[in-house]
C-alpha positions in Angstrom: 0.0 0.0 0.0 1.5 3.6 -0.8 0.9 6.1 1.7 0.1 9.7 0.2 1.5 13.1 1.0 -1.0 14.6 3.4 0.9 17.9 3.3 4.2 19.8 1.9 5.9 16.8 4.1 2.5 15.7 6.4 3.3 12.0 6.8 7.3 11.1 6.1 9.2 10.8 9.2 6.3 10.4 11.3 4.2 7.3 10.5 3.9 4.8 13.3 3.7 1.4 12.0 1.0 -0.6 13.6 3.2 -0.6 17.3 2.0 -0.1 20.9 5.3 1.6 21.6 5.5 5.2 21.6 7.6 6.1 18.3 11.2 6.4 18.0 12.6 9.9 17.9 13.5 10.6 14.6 17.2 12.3 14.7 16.8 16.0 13.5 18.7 15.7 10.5 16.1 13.2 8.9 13.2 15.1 10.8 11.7 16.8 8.0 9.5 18.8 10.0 12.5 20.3 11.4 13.7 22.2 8.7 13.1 26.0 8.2 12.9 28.3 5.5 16.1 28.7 3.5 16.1 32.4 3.4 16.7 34.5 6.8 17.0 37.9 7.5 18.2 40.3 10.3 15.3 40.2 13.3 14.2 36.8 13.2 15.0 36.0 16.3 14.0 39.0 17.9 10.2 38.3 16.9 7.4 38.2 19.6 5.7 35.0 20.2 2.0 35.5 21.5 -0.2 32.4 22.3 -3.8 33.1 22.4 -6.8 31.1 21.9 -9.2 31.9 19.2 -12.0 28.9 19.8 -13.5 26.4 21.9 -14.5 23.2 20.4 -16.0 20.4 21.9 -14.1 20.6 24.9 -10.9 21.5 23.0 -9.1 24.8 23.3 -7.8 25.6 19.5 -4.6 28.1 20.1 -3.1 30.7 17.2 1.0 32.0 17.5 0.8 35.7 16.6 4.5 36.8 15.2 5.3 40.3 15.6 8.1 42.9 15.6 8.9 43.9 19.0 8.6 47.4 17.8 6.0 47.7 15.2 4.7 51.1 14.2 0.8 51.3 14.2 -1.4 48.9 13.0 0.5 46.2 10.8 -0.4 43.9 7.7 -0.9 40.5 8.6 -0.4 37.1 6.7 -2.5 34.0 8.4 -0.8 30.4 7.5 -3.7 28.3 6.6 -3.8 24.9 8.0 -6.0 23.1 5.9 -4.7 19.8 6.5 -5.7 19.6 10.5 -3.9 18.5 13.8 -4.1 14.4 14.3 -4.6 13.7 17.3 -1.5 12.7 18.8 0.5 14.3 16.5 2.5 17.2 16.2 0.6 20.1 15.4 1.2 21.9 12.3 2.3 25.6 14.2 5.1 23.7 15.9 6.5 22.3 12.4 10.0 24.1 11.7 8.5 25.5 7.8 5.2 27.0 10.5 7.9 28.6 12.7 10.5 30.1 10.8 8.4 31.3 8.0 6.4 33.9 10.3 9.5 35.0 12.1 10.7 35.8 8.6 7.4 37.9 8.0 7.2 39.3 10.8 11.0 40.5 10.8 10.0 41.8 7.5 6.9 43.9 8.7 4.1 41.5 8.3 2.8 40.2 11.4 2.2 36.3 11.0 -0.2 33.7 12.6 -0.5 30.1 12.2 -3.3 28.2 14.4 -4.7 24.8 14.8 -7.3 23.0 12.9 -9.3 20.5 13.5 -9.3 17.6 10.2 -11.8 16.3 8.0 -15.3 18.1 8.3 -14.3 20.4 11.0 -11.1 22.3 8.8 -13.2 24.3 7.4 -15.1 25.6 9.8 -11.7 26.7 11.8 -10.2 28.2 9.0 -12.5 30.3 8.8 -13.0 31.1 12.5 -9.2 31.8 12.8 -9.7 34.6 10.1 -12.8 35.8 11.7 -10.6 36.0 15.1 -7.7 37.5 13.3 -10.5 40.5 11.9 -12.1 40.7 15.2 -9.6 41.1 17.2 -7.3 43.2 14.7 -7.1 45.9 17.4 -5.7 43.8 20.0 -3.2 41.6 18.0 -1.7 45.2 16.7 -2.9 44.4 12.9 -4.7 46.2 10.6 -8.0 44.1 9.6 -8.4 45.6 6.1 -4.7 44.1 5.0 -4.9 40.3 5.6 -3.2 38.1 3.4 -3.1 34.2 3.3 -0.3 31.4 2.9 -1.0 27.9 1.7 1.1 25.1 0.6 0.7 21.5 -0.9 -2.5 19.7 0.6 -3.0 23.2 2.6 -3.6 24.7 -0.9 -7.3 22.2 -1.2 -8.5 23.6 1.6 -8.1 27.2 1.9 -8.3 28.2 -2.3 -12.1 27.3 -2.1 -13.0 29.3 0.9 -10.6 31.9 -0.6 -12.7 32.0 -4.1 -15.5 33.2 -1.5 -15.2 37.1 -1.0 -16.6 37.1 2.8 -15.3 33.7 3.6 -11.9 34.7 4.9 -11.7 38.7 3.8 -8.1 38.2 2.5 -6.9 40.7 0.4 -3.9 38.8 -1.0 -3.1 35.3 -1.2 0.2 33.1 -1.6 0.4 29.1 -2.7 2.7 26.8 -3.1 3.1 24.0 -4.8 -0.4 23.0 -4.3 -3.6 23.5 -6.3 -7.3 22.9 -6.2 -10.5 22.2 -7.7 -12.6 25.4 -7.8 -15.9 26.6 -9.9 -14.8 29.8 -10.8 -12.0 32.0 -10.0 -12.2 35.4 -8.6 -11.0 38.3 -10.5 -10.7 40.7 -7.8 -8.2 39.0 -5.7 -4.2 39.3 -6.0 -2.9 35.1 -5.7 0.9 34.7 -6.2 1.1 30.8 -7.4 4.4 29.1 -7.2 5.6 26.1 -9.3 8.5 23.3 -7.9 9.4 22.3 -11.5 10.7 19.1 -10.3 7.2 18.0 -8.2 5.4 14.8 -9.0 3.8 15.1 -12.1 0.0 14.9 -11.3 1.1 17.8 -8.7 2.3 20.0 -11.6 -0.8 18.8 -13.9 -3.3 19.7 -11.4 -1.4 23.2 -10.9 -1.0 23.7 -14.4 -5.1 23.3 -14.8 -5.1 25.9 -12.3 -3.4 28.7 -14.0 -4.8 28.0 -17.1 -8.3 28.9 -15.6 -7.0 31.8 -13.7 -5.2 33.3 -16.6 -9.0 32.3 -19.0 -10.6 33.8 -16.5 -7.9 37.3 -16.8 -7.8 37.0 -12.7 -4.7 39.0 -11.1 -2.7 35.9 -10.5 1.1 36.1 -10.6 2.3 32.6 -11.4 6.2 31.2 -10.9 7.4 28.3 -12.1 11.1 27.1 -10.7 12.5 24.7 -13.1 14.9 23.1 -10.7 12.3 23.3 -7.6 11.4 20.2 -5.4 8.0 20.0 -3.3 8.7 22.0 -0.3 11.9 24.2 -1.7 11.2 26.8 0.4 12.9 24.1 3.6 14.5 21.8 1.5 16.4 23.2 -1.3 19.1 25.4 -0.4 19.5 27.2 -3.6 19.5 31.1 -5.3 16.4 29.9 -6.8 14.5 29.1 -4.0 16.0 31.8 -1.8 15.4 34.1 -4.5 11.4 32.5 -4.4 11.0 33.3 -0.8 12.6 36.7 -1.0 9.7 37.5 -3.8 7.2 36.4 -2.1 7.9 38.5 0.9 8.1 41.2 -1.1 5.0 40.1 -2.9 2.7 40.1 0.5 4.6 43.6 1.1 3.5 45.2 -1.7 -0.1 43.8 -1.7 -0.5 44.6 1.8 1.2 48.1 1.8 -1.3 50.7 2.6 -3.6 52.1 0.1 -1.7 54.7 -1.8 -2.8 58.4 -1.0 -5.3 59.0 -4.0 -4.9 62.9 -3.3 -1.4 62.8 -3.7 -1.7 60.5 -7.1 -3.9 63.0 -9.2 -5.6 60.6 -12.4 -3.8 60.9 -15.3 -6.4 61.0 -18.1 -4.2 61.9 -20.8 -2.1 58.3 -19.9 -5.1 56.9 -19.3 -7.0 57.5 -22.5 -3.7 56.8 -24.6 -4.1 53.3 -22.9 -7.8 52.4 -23.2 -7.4 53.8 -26.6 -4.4 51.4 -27.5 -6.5 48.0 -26.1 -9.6 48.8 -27.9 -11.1 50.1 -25.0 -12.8 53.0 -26.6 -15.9 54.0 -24.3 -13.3 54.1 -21.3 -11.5 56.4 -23.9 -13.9 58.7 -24.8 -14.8 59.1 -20.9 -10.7 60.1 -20.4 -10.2 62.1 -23.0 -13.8 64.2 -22.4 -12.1 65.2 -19.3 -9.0 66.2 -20.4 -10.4 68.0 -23.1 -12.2 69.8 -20.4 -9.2 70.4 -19.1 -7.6 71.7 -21.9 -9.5 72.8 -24.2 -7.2 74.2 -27.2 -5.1 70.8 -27.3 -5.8 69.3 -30.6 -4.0 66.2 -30.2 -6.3 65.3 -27.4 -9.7 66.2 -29.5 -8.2 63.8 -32.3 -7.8 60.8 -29.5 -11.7 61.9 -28.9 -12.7 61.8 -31.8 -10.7 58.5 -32.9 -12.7 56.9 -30.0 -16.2 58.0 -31.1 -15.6 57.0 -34.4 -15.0 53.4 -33.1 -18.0 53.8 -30.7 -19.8 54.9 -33.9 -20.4 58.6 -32.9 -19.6 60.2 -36.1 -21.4 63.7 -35.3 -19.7 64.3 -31.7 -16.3 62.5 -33.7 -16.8 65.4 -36.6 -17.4 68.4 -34.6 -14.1 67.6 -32.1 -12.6 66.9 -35.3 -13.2 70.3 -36.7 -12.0 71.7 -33.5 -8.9 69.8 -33.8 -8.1 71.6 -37.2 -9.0 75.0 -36.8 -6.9 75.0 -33.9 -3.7 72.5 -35.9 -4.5 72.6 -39.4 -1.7 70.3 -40.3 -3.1 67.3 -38.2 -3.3 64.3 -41.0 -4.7 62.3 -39.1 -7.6 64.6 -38.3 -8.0 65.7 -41.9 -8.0 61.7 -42.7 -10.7 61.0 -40.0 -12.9 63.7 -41.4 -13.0 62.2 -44.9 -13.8 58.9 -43.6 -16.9 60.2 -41.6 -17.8 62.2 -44.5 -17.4 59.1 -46.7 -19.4 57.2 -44.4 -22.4 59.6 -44.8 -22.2 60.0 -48.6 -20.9 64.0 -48.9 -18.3 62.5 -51.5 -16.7 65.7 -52.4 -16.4 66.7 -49.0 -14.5 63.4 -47.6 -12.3 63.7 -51.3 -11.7 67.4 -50.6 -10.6 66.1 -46.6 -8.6 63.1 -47.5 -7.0 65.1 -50.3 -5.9 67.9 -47.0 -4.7 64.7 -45.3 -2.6 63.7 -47.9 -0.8 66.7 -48.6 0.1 66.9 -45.2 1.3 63.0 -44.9 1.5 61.7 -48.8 2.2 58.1 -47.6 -0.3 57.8 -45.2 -1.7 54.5 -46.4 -5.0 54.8 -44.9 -6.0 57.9 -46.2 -5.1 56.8 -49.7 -7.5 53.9 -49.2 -10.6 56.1 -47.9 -9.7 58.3 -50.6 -9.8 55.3 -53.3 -12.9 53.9 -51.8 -14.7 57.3 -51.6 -13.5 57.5 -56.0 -14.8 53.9 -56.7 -17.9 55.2 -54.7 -18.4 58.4 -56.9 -17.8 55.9 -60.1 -14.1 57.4 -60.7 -11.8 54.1 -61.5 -9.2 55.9 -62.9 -8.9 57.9 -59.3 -10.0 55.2 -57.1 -7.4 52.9 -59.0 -4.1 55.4 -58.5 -5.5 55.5 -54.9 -5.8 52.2 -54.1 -2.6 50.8 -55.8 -0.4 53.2 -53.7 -2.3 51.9 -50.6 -1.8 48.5 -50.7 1.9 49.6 -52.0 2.2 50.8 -48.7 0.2 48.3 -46.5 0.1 45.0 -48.6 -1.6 43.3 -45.5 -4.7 45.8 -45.6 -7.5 43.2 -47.3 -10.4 46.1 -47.5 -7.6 47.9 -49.9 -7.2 44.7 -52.3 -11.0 44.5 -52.3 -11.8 47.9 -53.3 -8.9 47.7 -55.9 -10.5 44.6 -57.1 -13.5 46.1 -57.6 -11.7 49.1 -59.6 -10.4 47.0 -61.5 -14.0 45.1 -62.8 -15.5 48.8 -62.8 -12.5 49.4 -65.3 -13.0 46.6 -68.0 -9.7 44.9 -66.0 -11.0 41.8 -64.4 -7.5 39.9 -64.6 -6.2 42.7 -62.3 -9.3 42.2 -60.2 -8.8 38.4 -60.3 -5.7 39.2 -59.0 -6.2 41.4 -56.5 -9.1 39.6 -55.4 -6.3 36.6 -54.5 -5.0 39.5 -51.7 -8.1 39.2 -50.0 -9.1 35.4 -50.2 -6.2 34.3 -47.1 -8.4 37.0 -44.7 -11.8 35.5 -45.8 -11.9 32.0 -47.4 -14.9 30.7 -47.1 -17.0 33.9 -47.9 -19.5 32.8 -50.6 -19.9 36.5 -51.8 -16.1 37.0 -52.2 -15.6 33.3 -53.7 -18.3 34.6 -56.5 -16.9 38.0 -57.1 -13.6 36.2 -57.5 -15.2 33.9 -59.8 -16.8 36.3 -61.7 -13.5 38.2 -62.5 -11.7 35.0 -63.4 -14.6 34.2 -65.8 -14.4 37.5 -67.9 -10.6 37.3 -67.6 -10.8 33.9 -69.9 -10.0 31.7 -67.3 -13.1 29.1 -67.2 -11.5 26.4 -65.1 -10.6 28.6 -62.1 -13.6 30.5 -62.9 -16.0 27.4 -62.3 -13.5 26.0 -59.6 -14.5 29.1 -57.5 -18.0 28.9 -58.3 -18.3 25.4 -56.8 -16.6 26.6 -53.7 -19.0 29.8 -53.5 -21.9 27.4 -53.7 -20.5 25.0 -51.3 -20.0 27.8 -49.0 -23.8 28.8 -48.8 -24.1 31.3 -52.4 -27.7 31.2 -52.7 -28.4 33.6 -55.7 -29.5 31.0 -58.3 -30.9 34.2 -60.5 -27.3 35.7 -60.2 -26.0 32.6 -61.4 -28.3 32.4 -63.8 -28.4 36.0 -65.6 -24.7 37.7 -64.4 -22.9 38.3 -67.4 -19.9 37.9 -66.2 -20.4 34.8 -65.8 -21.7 34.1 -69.5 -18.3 32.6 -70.5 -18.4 29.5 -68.1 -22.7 28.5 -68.0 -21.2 26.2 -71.0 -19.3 23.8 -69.3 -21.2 20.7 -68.1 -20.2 21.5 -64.4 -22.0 24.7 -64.1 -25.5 23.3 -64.3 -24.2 20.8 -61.8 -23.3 23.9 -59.6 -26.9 25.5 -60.4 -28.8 22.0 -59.1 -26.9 22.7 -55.9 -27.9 25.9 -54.9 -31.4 26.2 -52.8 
């Protein structure tokens, strides 16, 4: 029979086999529980020890070691140990365990006070777990700690219990969490809580798999999870490996509790930054977060045209075009030689038909920036739109000169190109745009169509079968397009025709 893990070390060293006999002292060298965290600093061993007891159950006082500074200043952060593995009966309790001892005096020399308590096992953990936080809140006053800036510590086996209760906002009122080679099974994963997850590289497979499952839905779920993975780590590093790696893992993750502890930061002396701010939302897509940062700057600062562009740019995407036109009219009166501005302009103008005054925009834009790709591309659109091909054509060409990976360019070239009586250029340029859209019936037949005029039947009908197989349902387009009159000859074309609805 193979006896599991209970915790980062629960069972080895301390399993009685089936004797009467009290069990043999284990020398301290082979004592796992003995060992302590590999990194120290200076203090540990000036750390206050307080004993108190935080419940009564049945019959059984349950006792928590506060760590301290014997000189802290005010009310301190705290970090609470979870034991979610429980004391046997019998056994040594987890507190007393050289990894539950040293670790707090290492917090608390570094200015987080630290408590470990004991649990009952099974049914009961739970329960204590979170009555020990409850304590550690209640009597915050007391025990010298602040109660909004609690964090918690699990490890291994620890790690099952306390991550559930942790991914419940009232359970335990953490506000920063640290495991450790350990992971759990959980429904969902909070997005509003700070976790620091550490990997041992070198842990039992199935540990890793289980932890690896666990970031994955943390980072699906975009949940503020900070995750570690040390390639040359055992299970339990922080006592057992004596390396830069793991003391360089401990030192980071007491600076990790620091930091998410630290008070909250003085929003008075941290004015917003809205002009950052928007320049970020606006980067990510973010546009209505945008819009709301750059109305207040422009408030702000009403003659900066750069600013009334970033507007603008974001009510365009938020499809605003009126409030995006008149900012962008602002924006130019005050900086006539904004492109970009001038460019934005012709698009919204475009959008709403007033061809000559999008051409007579773009055209501004363009003097200013002559290779500005997308410019040249709303200007060419807006051409092909007032039936120029000649324009639209010198337009377009230039644009996807400049931006070959632009597909809308290619398509409205393409479409120049058939306006123009030049469906071999179209055919051709309508190959730019099939990698972005592959399966789009409409595009398959336009592509079709110009290969068909251009005097190539096989790939003409080849793309017809795939428009049809793609969903094409205009059997009268089929039927009566005459640029499709070259190809309704071959035998496969009627085939094609059966197929469509």
């Amino acid at each position: 029979m193979r006896i599991r893990l209970a915790a980062a070390f629960l069972l080895i060293g301390s399993t009685v086999w089936g004797q009467a006999n009290p069990p043999r002292r284990v020398p301290p060298q082979h004592d796992l529980m003995s060992y302590g965290v590999v990194e120290t600093v200076p203090g540990m061993d000036r750390v206050a020890v307080k004993e108190v007891t935080y419940k009564t159950a049945g019959g059984q006082a349950l006792t928590m070691s506060v760590y301290s500074s014997p000189s802290p200043a005010g009310a301190q952060p705290a970090v609470v140990f979870v034991n979610g593995v429980g004391d046997r009966p019998g056994g040594p309790k987890l507190r007393t365990w050289g990894q539950y001892t040293s670790w707090p005096r290492l917090m608390a020399a570094s200015g987080v006070v630290a408590i470990t308590f004991d649990a009952r096992v099974d049914d009961a953990n739970a329960a204590d777990i979170r009555d020990a936080f409850a304590y550690v809140r209640d009597s915050a006053a007391t025990l010298g700690i602040d109660p909004a800036r609690i964090g918690a510590w699990a490890c291994s086996a620890n790690v099952r219990a306390a991550l559930p209760l942790l991914m419940q906002p009232e359970a335990l009122g953490a506000k920063a969490a640290v495991l450790y080679y350990g992971s759990a099974e959980v429904p969902i994963v909070r997005t509003d809580l700070p976790i620091l997850l550490v990997r041992a590289g070198k842990d039992r497979p199935q540990q890793n798999e289980g932890i690896d499952r666990l970031a994955a839905q943390a980072f699906s779920s975009n949940a503020p999870w900070t995750v570690v993975n040390l390639p040359g780590a055992h299970h339990a590093f922080d006592v057992f490996d004596d390396t830069e790696e793991s003391r360089t893992a401990v030192r980071r993750t007491v600076a990790y509790l620091q930091d998410r502890l630290a008070p909250p930061p003085n929003a008075a002396a941290q004015p917003p930054n809205d002009a950052r701010d928007g320049a970020v939302h606006l980067m990510v897509g973010e546009y209505a977060e945008a819009e709301a940062c750059y109305t207040r700057y422009v408030a702000a600062h009403p003659q900066d045209a750069d600013a009334l562009v970033r507007l603008a740019n974001a009510q365009v995407e938020l499809k605003k075009p009126d409030e995006a036109a008149a900012n962008l009219k602002k924006a130019v009166a005050l900086e006539p030689g904004i492109a970009e501005a001038w460019a934005m302009l012709g698009r919204i103008e475009a959008d709403k038909k007033n061809y000559p005054a999008a051409v007579d925009a773009l055209q501004k834009a363009l003097t200013i920036a002559p290779d500005d790709a997308e410019a040249l591309y709303q200007l060419g659109k807006t051409r092909l739109a007032q039936q120029d091909a000649p324009g639209a054509i010198a337009s377009l060409e230039r644009a996807v000169e400049l931006n070959p990976g632009n597909g809308w360019a290619w398509n409205s070239l393409a479409h120049a190109y058939m306006v123009a009586k030049q469906p071999a250029k179209a055919a051709s340029s309508f190959e730019h745009v099939l990698p972005f859209a592959p399966k789009n019936p409409t595009l398959l037949y336009n592509t079709a169509c110009a290969y068909a005029l251009a005097g190539d039947k096989t790939k003409g009908i080849d793309l017809l079968d795939r428009a049809v197989a793609e969903g094409f349902k205009d059997k009268a387009g089929l039927m009566n397009d005459p640029d499709l009159a070259s190809v309704r000859a071959d035998p496969r074309f009627a085939e094609i025709v059966k197929r469509v609805p």
